[in-house]
N, C-alpha and C positions, 0 to 999 in steps of 0.2 A: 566279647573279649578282644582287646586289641594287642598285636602282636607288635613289637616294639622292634624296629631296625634303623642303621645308621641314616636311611632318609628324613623318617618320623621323627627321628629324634632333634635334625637337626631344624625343623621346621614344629617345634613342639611351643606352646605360649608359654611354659615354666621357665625358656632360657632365657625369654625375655621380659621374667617377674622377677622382680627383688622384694617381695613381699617373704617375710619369714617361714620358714616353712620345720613341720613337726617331723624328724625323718626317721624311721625305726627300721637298723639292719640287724638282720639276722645274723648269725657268725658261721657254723660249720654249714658250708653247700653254698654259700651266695659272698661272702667278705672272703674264705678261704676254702680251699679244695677240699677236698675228704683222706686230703694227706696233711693237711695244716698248713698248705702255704697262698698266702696271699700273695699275686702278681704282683708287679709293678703297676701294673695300670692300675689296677683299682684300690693300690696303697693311694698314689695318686690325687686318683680321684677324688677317695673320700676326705684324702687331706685339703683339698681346693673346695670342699661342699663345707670343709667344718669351717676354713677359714675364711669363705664365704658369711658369715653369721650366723649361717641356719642353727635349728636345735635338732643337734646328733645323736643319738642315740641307738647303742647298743640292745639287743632282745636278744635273747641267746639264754638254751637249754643248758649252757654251761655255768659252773657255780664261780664264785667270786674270782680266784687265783688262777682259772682256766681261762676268764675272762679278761681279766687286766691284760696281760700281754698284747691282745687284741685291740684294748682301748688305746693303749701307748701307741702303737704301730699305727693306727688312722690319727695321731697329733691328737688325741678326744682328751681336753686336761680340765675341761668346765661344763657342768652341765647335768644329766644322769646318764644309769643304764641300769638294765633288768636282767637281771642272773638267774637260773632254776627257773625257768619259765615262768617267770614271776612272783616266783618264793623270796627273790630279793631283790631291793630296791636299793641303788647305790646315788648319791650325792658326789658328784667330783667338783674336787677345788683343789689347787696346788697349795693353797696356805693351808690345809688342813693337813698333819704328821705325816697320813699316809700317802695324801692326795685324792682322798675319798672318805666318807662316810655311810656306813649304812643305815636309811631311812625306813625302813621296813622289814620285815623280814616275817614270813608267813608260817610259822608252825602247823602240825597237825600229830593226832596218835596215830602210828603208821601199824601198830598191830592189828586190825581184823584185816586190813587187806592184806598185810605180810601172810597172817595165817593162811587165809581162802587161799589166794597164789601158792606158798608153799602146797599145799593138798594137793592141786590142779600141776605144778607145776614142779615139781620137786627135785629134779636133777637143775634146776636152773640158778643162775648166781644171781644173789641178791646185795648192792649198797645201799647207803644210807646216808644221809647230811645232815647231823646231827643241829640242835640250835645253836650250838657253837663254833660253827665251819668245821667239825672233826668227820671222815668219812670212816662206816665200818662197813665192813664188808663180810661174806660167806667164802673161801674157799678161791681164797687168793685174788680178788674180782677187786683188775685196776684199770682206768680209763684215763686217756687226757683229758678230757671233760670234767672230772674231779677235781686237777690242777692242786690238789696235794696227796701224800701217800695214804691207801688205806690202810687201817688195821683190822688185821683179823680178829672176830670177834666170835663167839656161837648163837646161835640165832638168839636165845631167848632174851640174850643182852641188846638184839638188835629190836624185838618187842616193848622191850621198857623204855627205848631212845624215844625223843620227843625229835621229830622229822620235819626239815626244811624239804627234801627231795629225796625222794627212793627210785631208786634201777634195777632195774629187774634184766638179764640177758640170758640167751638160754641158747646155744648150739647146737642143738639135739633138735630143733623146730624151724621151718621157715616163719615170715614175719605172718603168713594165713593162717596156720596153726597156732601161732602165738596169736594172733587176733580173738580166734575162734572162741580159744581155750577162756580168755578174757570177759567176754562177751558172756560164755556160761556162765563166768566166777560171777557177774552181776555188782562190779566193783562200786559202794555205795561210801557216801562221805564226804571222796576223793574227788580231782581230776586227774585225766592220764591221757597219754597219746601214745601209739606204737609208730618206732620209728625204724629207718629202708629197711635193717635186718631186724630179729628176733629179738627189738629192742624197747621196753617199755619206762617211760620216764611217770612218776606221781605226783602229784603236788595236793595242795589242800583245798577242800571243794571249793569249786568258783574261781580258782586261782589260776589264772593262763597269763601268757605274755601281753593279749591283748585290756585284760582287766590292772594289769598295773601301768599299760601305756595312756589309759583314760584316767588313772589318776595324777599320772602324771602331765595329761594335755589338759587337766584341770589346772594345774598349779601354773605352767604356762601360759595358759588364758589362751591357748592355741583352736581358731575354729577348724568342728570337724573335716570345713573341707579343706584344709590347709596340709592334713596328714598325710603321709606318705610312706607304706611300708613294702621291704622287700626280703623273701626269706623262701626255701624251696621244702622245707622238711609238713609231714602233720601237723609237729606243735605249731606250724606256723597258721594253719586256719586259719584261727580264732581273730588271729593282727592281721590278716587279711582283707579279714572282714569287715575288722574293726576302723581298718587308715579308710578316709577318704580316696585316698589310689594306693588298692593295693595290687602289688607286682612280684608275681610267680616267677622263676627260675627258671631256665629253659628244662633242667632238668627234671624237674618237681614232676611228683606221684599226680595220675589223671585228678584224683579229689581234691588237691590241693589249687591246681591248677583252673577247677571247674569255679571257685570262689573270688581269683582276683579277675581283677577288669584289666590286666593287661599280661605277657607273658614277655619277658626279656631272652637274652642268649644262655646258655648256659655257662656254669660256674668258670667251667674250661676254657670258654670264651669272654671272658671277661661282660658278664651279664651285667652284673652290678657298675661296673666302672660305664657299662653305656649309659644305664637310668643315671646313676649320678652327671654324668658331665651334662646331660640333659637340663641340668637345676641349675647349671651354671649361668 
């Protein structure tokens, strides 16, 4: 694993390749702090990498409306990104109404894992991202990451929903115990990742950030070694593993960090703004 500093960087062969590159940033821990503000530097940055040519692209456990803001603020107006850890596929274009279209979007029944989880875990709140972007929720349970209101709803109505992405949080548990408890439930179907706190994100089996970045480095025509991702959280694994260079967070959890082949600064220290100006 190689540790990435303002020497390395400046002496790295990507500042001096103009060949196209596949770039996939993660949003909350690595583009924005864990309060929601993106620096200067690595507004920056990302703006000089998009309009560089590269192909940008957004990964982020956050769902469409959470996400946009994020896309706007890096100038990102062409191209994709991946919302819900890959429960949705978005198309941006400024001639299109919104400025985007959604290309994909991954359903699943979210009841036998709601159930098992409720049993196991039953003071915990639980949302939902219904197939029509609507979020319900258990017991008043609202997040930015949502990026619209939820409504309260009683669980059984939250059973019958047909499920882009389920969250699971639970105050009562560190993220061990929430791990643990998980692992017993033997959560089958699905995919999921537990994230820094007592936070657990769903999606529909097989579906991670990294499985919708290879559909989309198909459509690109983009070679794997041309990939490049950068992201500090669990869900981030999987794109990790998946970019030809992938690039942990100074702050990233040891597991997360044991997967990429290089480690940057952290969030607080503008991590991402150093890899990026790196591509330049």
């Amino acid at each position: 694993m190689t540790i990435l500093t303002e020497d390395s960087v400046a002496g790295t062969d990507d500042r001096r390749n103009h060949n196209k590159l596949m770039i996939a940033l993660d949003v909350d821990g690595t583009l924005v702090d864990h309060d929601g503000h993106m620096s200067p530097g690595v507004r920056e940055a990302a703006h000089a990498v998009v309009s560089d040519g590269h192909d940008v692209l957004i990964a982020t456990g956050r769902s469409l409306n959470a996400a946009l803001p994020v896309i706007e603020q890096i100038g990102l107006d062409r191209g994709y990104a991946v919302c819900c850890n890959g429960g949705v596929t978005l198309r941006l274009d400024p001639a299109l109404a919104d400025g985007y279209e959604i290309i994909h979007k991954a359903t699943f029944d979210p009841a036998p894992a709601l159930r098992a989880l409720r049993e196991k875990l039953p003071s915990a709140k639980y949302a939902l991202e219904d197939e029509d972007g609507n979020f319900l929720s258990t017991e008043r349970f609202q997040d930015a990451s949502f990026g619209v209101e939820a409504v309260g709803v009683d669980f059984q109505t939250m059973l019958e929903a047909t499920a882009v992405r389920v969250v699971v949080f639970s105050t009562e548990n560190t993220p061990d115990e929430f791990s643990r408890a998980i692992r017993q439930i033997g959560l089958a179907g699905v995919t999921y990742s537990v994230g820094w706190t007592a936070w657990l994100d769903i999606a529909a089996a097989g579906v991670t950030k990294a499985s919708a970045l290879e559909h989309l480095r198909g459509k690109l025509g983009t070679p794997p070694h041309r990939t490049i991702a950068i992201g500090d959280g669990r869900n981030d694994i999987e794109m990790l593993s998946w970019a030809g260079r992938g690039i942990a967070m100074g702050q990233a959890p040891a597991e997360v960090m044991a997967v990429a082949d290089e480690v940057t600064a952290s969030v607080y220290d503008d991590g991402a703004a150093l890899v990026l100006r790196s591509l330049l």
